[in-house]
VEXFI-251037 format. One record per residue: residue in one letter; x, y, z of N, C-alpha, C in turn. Coordinates in pm, whole numbers, plus 50000, padded with zeros to 5 digits. Layout:
aXYZXYZXYZ;...
***
This chain:
x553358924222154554508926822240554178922722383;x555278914122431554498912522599555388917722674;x555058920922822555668929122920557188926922874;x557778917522889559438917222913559938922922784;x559558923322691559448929922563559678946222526;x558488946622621558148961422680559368965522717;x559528957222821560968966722993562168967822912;x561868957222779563688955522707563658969222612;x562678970422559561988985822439562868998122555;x561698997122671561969011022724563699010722768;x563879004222802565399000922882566539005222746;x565958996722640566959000422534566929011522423;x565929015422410565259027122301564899040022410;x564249041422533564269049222584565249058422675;x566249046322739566979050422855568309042122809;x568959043022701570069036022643571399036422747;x571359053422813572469051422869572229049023024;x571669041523069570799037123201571529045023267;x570329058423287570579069723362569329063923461;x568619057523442567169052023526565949061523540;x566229074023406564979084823396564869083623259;x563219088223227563089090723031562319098823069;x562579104422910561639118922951560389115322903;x559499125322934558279122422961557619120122803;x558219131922699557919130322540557719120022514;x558649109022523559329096722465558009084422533;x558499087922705557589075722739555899076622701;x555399093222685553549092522657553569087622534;x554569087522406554289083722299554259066022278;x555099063922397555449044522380554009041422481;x553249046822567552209050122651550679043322563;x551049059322476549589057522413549679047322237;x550839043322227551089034522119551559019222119;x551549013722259552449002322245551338992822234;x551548979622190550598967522186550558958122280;x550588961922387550968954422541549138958422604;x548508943222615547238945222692547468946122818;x546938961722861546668963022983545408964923059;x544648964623192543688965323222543678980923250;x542288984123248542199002023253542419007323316;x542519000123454542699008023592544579010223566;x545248999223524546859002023522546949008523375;x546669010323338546879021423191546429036323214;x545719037523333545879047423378546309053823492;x547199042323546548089048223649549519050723583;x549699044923444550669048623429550439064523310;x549319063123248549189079323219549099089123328;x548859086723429548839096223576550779092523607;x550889090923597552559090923613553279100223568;x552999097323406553309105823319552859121223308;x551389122423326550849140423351551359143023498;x551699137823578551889141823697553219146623705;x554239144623637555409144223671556049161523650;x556839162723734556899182523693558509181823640;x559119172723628560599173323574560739166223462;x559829165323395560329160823223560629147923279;x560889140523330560549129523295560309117023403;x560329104823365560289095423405560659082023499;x560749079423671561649072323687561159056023629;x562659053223563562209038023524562149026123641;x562349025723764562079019123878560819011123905;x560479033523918558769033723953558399025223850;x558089026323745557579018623624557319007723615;x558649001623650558708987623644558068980423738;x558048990023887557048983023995555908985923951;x555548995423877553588996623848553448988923774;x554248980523657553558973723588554028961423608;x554648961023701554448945023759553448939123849;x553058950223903551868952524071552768950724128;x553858950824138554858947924295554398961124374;x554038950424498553588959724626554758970024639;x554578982524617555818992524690555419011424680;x556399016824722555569029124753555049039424630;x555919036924497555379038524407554059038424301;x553769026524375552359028424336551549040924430;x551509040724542551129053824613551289065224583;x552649066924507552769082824480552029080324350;x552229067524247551399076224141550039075924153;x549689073324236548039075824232547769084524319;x548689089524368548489105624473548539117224408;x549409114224260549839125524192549039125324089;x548489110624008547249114723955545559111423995;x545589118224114544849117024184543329124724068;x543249136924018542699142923943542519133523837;x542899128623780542879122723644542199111723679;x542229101823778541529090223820540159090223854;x539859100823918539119098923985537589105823858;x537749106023744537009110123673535989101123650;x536079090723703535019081823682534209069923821;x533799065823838533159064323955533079047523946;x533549039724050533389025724032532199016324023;x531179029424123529569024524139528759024824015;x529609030423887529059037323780528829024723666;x529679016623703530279003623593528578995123599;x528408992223475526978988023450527388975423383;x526308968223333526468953223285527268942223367;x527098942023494528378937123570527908922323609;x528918909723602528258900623634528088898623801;x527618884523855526948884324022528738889624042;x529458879724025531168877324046532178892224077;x531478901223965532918912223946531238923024047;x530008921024080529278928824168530228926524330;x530148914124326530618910524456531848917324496;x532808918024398534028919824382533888935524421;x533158944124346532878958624398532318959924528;x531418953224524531078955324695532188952524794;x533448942624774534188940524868534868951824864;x535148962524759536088970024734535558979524786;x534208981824804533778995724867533558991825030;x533778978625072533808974025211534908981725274;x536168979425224537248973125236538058988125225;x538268991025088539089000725084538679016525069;x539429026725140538869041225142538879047525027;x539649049524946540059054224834539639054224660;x538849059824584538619055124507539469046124389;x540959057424391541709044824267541979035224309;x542159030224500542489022724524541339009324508;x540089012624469538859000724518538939002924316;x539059011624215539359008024056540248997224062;x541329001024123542908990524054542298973524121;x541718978424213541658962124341540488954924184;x539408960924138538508961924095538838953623968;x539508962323876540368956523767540838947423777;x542198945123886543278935923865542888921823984;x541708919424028541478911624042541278898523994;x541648888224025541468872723956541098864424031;x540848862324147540608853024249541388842824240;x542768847524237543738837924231545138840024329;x545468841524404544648825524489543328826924555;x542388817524579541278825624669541228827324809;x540318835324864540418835425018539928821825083;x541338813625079540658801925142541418802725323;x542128809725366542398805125498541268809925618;x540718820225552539258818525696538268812025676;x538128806625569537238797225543538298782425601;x538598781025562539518765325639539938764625765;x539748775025802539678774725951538418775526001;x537598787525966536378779625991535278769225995;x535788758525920535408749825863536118736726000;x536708742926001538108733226097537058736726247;x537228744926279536428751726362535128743026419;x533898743926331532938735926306533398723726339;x533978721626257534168704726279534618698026405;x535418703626469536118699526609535128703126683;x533648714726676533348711626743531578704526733;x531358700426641530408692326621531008680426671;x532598672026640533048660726735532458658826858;x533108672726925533318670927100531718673927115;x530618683127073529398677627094528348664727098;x528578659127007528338648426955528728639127062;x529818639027086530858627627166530398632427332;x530128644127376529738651627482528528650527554;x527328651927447525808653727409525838669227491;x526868674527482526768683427530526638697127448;x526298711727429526238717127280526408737227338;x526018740527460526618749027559527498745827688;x528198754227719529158755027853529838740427853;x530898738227714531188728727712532318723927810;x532858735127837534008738627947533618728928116;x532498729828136532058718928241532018711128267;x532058701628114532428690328109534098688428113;x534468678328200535818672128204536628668928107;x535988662528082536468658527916537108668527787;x535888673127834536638682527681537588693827753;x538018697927852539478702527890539808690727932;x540298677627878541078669727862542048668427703;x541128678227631541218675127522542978684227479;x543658677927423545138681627364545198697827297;x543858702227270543678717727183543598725927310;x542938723627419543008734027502544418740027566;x544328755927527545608758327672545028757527789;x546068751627837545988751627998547598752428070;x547178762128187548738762128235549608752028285;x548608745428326549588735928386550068724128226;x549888726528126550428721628002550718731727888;x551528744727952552168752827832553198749327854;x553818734227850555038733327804555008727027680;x553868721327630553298719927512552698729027416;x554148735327349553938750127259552768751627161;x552098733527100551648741026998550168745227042;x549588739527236548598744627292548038759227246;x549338770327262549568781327263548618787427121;x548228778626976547618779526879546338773326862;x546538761126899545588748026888544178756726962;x544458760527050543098759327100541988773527058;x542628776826972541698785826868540608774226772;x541408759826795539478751726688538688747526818;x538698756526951537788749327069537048764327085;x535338756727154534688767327178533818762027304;x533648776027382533098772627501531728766027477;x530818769027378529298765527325529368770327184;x528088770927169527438770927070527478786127022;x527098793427093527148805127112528338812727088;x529308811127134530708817527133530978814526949;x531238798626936531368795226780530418799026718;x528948804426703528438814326613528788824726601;x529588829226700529888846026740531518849726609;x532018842026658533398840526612533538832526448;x532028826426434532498823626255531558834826195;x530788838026257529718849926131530998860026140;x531508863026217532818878026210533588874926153;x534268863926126535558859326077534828856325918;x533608852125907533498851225728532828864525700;x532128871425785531858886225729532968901625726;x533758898425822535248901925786536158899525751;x536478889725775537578881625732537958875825594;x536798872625570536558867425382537548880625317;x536678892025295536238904425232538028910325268;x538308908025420539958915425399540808907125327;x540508892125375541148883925276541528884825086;x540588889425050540488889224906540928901624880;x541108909224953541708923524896543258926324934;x543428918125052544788923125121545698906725139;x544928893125086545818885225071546038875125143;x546338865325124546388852025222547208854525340;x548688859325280549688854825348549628870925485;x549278884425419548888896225506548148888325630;x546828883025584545538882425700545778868625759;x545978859125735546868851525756548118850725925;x548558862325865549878870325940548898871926063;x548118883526055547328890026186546568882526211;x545818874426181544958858826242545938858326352;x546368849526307547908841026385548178851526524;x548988863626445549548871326529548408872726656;x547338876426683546198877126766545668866226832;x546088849926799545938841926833546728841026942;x548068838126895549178838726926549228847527101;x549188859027056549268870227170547968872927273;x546648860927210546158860827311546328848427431;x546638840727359547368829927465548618831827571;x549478841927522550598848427591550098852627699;x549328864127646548568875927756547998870027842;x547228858027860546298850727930547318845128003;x548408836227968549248836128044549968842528129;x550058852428088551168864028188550178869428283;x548788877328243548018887928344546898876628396;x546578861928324545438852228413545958841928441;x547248835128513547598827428527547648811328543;x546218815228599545748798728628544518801128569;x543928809828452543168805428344543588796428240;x542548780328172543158780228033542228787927934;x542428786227785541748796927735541418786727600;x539918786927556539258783327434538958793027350;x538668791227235537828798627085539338804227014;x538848810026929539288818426836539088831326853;x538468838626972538438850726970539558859426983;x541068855426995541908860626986542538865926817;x542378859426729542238862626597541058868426563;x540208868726601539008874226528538988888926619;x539128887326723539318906326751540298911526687;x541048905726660542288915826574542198915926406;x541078907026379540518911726246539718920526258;x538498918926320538038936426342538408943426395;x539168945726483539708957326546540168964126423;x541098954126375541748963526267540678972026128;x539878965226158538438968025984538458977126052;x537688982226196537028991326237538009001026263;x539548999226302540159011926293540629019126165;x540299010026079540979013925958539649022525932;x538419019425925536929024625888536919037525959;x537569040526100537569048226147538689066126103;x539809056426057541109066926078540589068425896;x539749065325793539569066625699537849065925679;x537629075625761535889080125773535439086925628;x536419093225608535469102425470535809098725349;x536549086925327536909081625224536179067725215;x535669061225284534439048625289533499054425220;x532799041425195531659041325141530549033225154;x531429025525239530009015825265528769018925333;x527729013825282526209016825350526399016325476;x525549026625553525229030325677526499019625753;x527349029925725529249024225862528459028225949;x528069041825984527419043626157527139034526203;x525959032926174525199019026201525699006526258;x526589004226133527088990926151528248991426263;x528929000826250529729003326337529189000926484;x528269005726485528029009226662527198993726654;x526728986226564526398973826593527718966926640;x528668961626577529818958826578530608960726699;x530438973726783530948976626915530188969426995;x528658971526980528058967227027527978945827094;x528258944926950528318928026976529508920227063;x530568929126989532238924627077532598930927219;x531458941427232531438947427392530968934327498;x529518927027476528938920127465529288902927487;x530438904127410530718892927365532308890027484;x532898904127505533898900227590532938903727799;x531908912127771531078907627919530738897327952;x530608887327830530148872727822530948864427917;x532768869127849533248858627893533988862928000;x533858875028088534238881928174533178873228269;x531798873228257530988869428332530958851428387;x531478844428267532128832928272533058830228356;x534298836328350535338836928410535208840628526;x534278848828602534278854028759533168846428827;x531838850728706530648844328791530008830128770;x530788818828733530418808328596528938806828717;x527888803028559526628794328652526488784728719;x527558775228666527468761028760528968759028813;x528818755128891529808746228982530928742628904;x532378739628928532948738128840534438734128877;x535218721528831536518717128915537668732528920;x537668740528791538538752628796538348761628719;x539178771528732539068785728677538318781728544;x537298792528490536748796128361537798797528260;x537898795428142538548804828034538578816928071;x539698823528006540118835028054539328847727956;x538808860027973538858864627817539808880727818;x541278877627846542238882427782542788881227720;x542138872827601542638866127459541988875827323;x540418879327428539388888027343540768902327330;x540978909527469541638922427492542908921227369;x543708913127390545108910027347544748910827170;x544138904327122543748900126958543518921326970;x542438927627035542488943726947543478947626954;x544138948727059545528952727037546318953226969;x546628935626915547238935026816546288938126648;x545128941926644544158950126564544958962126528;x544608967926628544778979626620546288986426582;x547528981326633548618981926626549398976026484;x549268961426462549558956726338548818954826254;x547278953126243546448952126122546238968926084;x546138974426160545768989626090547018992725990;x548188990426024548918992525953548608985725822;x548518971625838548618963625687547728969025666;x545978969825708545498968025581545428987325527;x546218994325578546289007725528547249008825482;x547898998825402549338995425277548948987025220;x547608989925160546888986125040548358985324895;x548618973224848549478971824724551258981224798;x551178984124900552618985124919553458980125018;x554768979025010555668971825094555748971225240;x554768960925305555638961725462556948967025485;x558228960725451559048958425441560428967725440;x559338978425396560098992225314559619003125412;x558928997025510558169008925632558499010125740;x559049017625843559489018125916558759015226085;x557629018326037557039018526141556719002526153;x556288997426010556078979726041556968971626086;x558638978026093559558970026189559748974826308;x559188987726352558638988826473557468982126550;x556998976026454555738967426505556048954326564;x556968948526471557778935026466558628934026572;x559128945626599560388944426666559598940826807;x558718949726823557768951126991556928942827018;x556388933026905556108918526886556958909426956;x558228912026864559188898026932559028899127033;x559498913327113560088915627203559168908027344;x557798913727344556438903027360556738890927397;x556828884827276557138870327298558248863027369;x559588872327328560638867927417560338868827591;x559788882927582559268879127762558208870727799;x557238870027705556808861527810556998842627783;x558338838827687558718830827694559458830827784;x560078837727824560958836327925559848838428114;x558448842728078557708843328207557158827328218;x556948824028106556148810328115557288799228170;x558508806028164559918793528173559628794528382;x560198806028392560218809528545559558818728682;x558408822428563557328832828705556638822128750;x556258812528741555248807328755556048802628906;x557188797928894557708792129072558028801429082;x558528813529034559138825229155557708829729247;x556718834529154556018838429191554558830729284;x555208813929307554558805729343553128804129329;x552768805829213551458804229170550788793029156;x549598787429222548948774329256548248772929138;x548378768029051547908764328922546978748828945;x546078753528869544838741028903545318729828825;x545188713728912546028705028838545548703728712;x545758693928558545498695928479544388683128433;x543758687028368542368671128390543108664628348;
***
């Protein structure tokens, strides 16, 4: 029997007069008897459905979203309600495991707080599609800037050289009328240094949220942090332009670490303290860097440093829109209220300071350094 088989059984033998409930008798017996392969982790969210329920019976909705995986809030309640029943077994417990489905657990005990939630991720995993967008960007990354080294002989404080803020990826103010600046210059890096900083974080975080929470999710908050650090740099550093990727990559960890945080006793990963206060430690570090760049540069120099209110802007948007996603593990943005409160104060963002980049710049007669 395969799924659609299934939905037509229960729809027509269970719930004939589509009232959109069955009672609970009917559905544990089609439960523990039907010939539909399921994986263990979803065969027992839907027996936790079923013991959980205190009114005889069944909504057929819920159902149909658990055994489709459609992201939505249903899956949450039934694994809240059979919270007891799940948790009888331990994910660290699973023996004979190959390198592939080890890895796969370790991302799950990275990643998510919850135990049924790191079973189901555990189970219904396929690596299909795979986490390829922080890897292709990092890769992209590398490459643009092994070019401009190469082509430079230059390999730190590439920013000194002329040339490479000549280059079409950098923002610069006096050329944000060229929108796609505003992205592009996330594949530029000040050195060597900055681009080690920004690909070990982005493949040691970034991978790991990727594969659990999805291309098109992490994807979303990349961007979004990119995005809003180029804004911000615009609006509060005016006659900064701004290089790297650290505007996406703070708002990938920001968000790991608030999520690690607002879900302390439900982690599991080896020594979080630790790593944690390493982690503060490096991106504390890492934005004095370019604070120190920006005010005190070492050498001589035709204009302003890169800015690093691209670093500030990316936690923000961490903290604000990634905490949310990645703490709606398998359920609906869409259906949440607070995530179109997020969106909405996003746009809203962007509309101003599209509209600051159109006309502060002459009201407020700001001498912007010409452009190489």
């Amino acid at each position: 029997m395969d799924r659609s088989s299934l939905f037509q059984l229960i729809q027509e033998q269970l719930d004939p007069e589509n009232t959109g409930f069955i009672p609970v008798e009917n559905f544990t017996s089609l439960v523990e008897h039907h010939e539909l392969q399921l994986d263990p982790s979803k065969l027992d969210m839907l027996l936790a459905l079923v013991q959980s329920n205190e009114e005889g019976q069944v909504c057929y909705q819920e159902l149909i979203e658990l055994m489709s995986s459609k992201r939505s809030s249903s899956f949450r309640r039934a694994i809240a309600n059979g919270r007891r029943t799940l948790q009888r077994e331990i994910l660290l417990d699973e023996t004979g495991l190959g390198l592939y489905k080890r890895f796969v657990r370790y991302v799950a005990y990275e990643i998510l707080p919850c135990e049924t939630d790191r079973r189901w991720y555990f189970h219904q995993n396929r690596l299909c599609p795979p986490p390829v967008f922080i890897a292709i960007v990092t890769i992209v990354q590398i490459i643009v800037f092994m070019c401009y080294g190469i082509m430079l002989n230059k390999w730190v404080l590439q920013t000194y050289q002329p040339d490479f803020m000549k280059s079409p990826l950098v923002y610069h103010p006096g050329h944000r009328a060229q929108v796609w600046r505003f992205f592009s210059y996330m594949f530029m890096h000040v050195g060597l240094e900055q681009l080690g900083f920004n690909a070990l974080l982005q493949l040691m975080i970034g991978v790991p949220l990727e594969m659990v929470h999805g291309i098109l999710r992490i994807s979303l908050l990349y961007m979004a942090g990119v995005l809003a650090g180029s804004l911000t740099v615009s609006i509060t550093d005016m006659r900064a332009p701004v290089v790297g990727g650290s505007g996406g990559v703070y708002a990938l960890c920001s968000a790991h670490l608030a999520n690690v945080v607002m879900n302390w006793a439900g982690m599991r990963c080896p020594y979080k303290l630790l790593r944690m206060i390493l982690a503060l430690v490096c991106m504390s570090s890492e934005v004095g860097r370019a604070v120190w760049l920006r005010f005190s540069p070492p050498l001589p120099s035709s204009g302003p440093q890169p800015s690093f209110m691209a670093h500030l802007s990316g936690a923000v948007v961490g903290i604000s829109m990634g905490l949310l996603i990645l703490r709606s593990y398998e359920e609906s943005l869409q259906k949440q209220c607070s995530w179109w409160v997020i969106v909405f104060s996003f746009i809203t963002f962007l509309l101003f300071a599209i509209f600051w980049n159109i006309f502060a710049y002459e009201l407020l007669g700001v001498q912007i350094p010409p452009p190489p």
